[in-house]
C-alpha positions in Angstrom: 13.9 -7.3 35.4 11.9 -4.5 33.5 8.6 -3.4 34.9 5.6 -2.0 32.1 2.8 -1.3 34.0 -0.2 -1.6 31.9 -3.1 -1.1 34.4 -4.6 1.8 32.6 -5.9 -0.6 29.7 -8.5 -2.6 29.7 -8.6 -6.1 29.8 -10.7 -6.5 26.2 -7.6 -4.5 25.1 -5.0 -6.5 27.2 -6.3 -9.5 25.5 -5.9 -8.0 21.8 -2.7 -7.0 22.8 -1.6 -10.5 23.5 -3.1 -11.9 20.4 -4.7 -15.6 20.0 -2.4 -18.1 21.6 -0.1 -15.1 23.2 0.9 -14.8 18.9 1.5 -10.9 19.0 3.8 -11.7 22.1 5.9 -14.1 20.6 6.0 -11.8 17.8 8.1 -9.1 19.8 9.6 -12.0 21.7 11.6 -13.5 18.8 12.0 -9.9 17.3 14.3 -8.7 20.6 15.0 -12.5 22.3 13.5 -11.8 24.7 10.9 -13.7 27.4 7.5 -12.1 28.7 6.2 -12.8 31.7 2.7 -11.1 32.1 0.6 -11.2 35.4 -2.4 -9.1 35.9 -1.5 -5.9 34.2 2.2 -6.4 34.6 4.4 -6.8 31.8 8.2 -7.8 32.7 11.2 -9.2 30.7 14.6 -8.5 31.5 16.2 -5.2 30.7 18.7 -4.6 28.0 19.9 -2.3 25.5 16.4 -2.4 23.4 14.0 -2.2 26.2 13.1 1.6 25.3 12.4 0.5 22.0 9.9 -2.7 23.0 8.2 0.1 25.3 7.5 1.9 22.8 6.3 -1.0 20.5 4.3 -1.7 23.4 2.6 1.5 23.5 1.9 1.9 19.8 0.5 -1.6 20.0 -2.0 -0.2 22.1 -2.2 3.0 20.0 -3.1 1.1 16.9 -5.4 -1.2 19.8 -7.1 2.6 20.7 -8.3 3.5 17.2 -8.9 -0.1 15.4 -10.4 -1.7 18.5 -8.1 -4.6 17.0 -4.2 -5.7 17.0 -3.6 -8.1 14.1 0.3 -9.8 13.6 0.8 -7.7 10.2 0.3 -4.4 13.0 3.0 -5.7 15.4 5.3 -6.5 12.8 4.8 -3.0 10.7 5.7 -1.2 14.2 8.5 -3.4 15.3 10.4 -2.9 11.7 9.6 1.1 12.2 10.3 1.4 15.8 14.0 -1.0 14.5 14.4 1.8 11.6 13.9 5.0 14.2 10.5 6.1 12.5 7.9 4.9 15.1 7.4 8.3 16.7 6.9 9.8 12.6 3.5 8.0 12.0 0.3 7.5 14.4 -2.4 5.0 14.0 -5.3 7.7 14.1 -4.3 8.5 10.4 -6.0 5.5 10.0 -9.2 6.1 8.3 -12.2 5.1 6.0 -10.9 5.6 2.1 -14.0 4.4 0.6 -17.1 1.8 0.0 -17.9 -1.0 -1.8 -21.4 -0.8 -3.8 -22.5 -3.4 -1.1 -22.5 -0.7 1.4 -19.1 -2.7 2.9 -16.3 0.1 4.2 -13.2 0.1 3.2 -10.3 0.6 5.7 -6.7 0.3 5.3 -5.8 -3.4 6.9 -2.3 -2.3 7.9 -0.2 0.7 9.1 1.5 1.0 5.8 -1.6 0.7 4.0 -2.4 3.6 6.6 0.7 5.8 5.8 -0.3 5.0 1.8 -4.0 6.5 2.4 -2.8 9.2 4.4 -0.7 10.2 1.5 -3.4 10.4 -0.9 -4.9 12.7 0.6 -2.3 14.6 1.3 -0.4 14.8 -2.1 -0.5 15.3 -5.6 1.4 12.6 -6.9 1.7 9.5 -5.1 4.3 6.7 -5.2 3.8 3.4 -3.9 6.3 0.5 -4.1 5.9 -2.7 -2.9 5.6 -6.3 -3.2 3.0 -7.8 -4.7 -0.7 -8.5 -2.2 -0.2 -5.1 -0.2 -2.6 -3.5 -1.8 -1.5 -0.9 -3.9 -3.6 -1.3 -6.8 -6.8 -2.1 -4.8 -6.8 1.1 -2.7 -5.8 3.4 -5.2 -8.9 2.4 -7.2 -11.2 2.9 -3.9 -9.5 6.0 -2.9 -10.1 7.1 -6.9 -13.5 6.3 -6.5 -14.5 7.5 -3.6 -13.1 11.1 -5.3 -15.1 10.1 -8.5 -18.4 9.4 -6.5 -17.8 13.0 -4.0 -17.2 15.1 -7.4 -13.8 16.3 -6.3 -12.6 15.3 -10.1 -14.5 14.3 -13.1 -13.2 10.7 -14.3 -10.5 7.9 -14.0 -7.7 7.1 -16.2 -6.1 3.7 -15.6 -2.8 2.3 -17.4 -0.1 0.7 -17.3 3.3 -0.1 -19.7 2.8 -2.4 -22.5 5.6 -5.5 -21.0 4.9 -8.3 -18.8 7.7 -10.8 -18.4 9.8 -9.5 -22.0 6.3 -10.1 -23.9 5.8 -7.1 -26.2 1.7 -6.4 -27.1 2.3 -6.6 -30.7 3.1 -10.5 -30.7 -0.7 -10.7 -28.6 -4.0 -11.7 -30.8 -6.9 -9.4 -31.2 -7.3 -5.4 -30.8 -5.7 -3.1 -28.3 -8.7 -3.4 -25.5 -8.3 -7.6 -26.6 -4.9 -6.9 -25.5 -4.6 -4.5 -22.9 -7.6 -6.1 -20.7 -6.1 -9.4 -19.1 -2.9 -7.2 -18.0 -5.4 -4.9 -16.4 -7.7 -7.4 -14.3 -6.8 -6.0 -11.6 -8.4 -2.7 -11.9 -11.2 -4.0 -13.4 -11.7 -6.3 -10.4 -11.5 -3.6 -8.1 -13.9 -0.9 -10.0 -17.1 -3.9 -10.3 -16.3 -4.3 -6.2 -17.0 -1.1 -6.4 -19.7 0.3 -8.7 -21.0 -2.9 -10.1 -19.9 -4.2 -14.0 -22.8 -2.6 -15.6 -22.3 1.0 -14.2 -18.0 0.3 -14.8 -19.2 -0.6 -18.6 -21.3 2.8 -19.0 -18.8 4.9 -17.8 -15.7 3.3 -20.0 -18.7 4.2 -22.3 -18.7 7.7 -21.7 -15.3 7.6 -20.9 -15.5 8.9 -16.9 -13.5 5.8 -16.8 -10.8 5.6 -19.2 -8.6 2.3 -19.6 -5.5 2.7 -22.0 -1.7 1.8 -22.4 0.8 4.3 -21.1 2.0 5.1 -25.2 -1.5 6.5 -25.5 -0.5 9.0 -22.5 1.7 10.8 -25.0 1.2 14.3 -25.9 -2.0 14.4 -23.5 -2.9 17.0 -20.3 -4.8 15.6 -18.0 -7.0 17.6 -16.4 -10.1 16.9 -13.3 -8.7 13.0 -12.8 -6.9 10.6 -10.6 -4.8 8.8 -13.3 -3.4 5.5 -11.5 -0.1 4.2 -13.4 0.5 0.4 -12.4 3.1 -1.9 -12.8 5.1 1.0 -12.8 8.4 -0.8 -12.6 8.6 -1.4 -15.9 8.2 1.9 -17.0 11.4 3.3 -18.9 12.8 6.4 -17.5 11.5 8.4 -20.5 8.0 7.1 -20.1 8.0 8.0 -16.7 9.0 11.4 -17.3 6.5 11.6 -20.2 3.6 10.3 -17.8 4.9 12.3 -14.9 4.8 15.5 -17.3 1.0 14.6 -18.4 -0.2 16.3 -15.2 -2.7 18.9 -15.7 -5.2 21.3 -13.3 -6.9 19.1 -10.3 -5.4 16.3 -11.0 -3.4 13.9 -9.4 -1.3 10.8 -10.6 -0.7 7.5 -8.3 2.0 5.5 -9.3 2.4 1.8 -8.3 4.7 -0.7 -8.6 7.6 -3.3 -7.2 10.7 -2.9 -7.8 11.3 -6.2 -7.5 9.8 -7.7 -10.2 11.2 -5.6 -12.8 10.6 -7.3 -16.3 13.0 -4.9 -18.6 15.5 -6.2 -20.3 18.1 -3.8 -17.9 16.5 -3.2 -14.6 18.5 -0.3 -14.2 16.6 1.2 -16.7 13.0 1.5 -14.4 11.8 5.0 -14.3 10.3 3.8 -10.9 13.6 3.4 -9.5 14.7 6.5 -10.8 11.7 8.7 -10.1 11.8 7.4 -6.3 15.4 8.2 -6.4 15.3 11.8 -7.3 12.1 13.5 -6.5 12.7 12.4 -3.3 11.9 16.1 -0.8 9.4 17.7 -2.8 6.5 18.9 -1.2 3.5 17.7 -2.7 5.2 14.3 -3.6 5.1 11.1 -1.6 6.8 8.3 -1.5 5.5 4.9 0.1 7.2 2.1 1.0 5.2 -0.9 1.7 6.9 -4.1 3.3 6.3 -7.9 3.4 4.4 -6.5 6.7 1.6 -5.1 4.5 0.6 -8.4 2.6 -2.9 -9.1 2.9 -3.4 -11.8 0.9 -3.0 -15.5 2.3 -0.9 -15.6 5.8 1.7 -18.1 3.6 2.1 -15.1 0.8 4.2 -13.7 3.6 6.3 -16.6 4.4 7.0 -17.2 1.2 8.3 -13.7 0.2 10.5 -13.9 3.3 11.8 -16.7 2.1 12.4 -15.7 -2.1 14.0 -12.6 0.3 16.5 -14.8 2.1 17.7 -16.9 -1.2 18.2 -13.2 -3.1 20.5 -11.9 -0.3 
């Protein structure tokens, strides 16, 4: 029988450790089969070959307890599937910060350690990839994070867009002109800039074009210069329109590209220039590439059962 003593935590802590009906337990339980017994400030199970590892999810649960003064189930399941991948020890809750506001006055914090590892990286690279399925989001904090750079003067507007397919429909066969057109695939954003500055300000700055909202063709032939430019839906970018977009780059300026790789709606999936890009730009410094998992889904709890199970039928 393995002994973790955890005397030096509190019991407020011990409590969010354990999680609402012992939940965050069971959680490492069912991950390793094993059974906790925990008395006082004594945690036992017996020993096997992965007992260093549920230490160490142990501790980083506490870590993440340490700077969020919270442990939620996404948490314990983000650092069980690093700590069963060997890249616990690579990433530390403290990264965790504030990436923005709401006009409200409401702070925005990443909900999850990816979402924490995706933040980090924003403000640590130049060009940004995020993949991952859909309600972990990508979208949402890129527009905070672009915000938040908007609102500090670090650049001088935002350019949002995205590749004209959704599901094999082409924008030419749509009714009405190219904003008529473009806008529904683009709620998102929209959604997330009024959360943040409030419909009337978004409207005068599309105005005066601080915010810019166009289809990735327009991209062509452009430099952009003083902007975050966020490219979503990125999967179904070709691999010439990502290396067109990716080329766009111009002085302090810096491109976040989003998508899932998953829901690729090209005719040959293959052909996704976010496959590609993520596949060889790997290494370069200045580039970062995101992964986030089922883990980081923040939508409704069921969201996440249900992509675990469309994942088990597409084995």
């Amino acid at each position: 029988m393995y002994t973790m003593d955890l005397s030096e935590h509190s019991i407020d802590d011990l409590q969010r450790f354990v999680g609402q009906n012992d939940e965050n337990l069971h959680i490492i339980e069912k991950a390793y089969d094993v059974s906790f017994f925990l008395r006082a400030s004594t945690l036992k199970w017996e020993e096997d070959a992965n007992t260093q590892e549920i230490q160490d999810v142990v501790n980083a649960c506490f870590d993440c307890i340490d700077v969020q003064k919270k442990l939620e189930s996404q948490d314990v399941h983000y650092l069980i599937s690093l700590a069963k991948h060997h890249q616990l020890s690579h990433f530390h809750p403290s990264q965790r910060k504030a990436i923005g506001q709401t006009k409200t006055g409401k702070i925005i914090y990443p909900k999850t350690l990816g979402q924490a590892r995706f933040c980090n990286a924003l403000y640590h690279n130049d060009i940004i990839f995020a993949t991952g399925v859909a309600g972990t989001g990508k979208t949402y904090l890129a527009v905070v994070y672009a915000v938040s750079q908007l609102k500090r003067e670090k650049i001088k507007r935002i350019i949002l867009t995205r590749p004209a397919v959704e599901a094999g429909e082409s924008l030419g066969f749509l009714p009405g002109d190219m904003k008529e057109k473009v806008d529904p695939y683009l709620r998102p954003l929209y959604d997330a800039l009024y959360e943040m500055f409030g419909q009337e300000t978004v409207e005068r700055y599309l105005e005066k074009q601080i915010i810019e909202i166009a289809p990735l063709a327009f991209m062509r032939g452009r430099t952009l210069n003083d902007a975050v430019v966020i490219l979503d839906e990125a999967q179904n970018t070709t691999q010439s329109q990502m290396k067109m977009f990716l080329t766009r780059m111009g002085q302090h300026s810096q491109l976040i590209i989003n998508g899932d790789v998953s829901q690729i709606d090209l005719i040959k999936k293959s052909d996704s220039g976010l496959r590609q890009a993520c596949q060889i730009l790997k290494g370069i410094s200045g580039i970062a590439i995101v992964q986030l998992s089922k883990y980081d889904v923040v939508r409704h709890p069921l969201v996440q059962k249900i992509i675990e199970r469309y994942e088990e039928i597409e084995k």
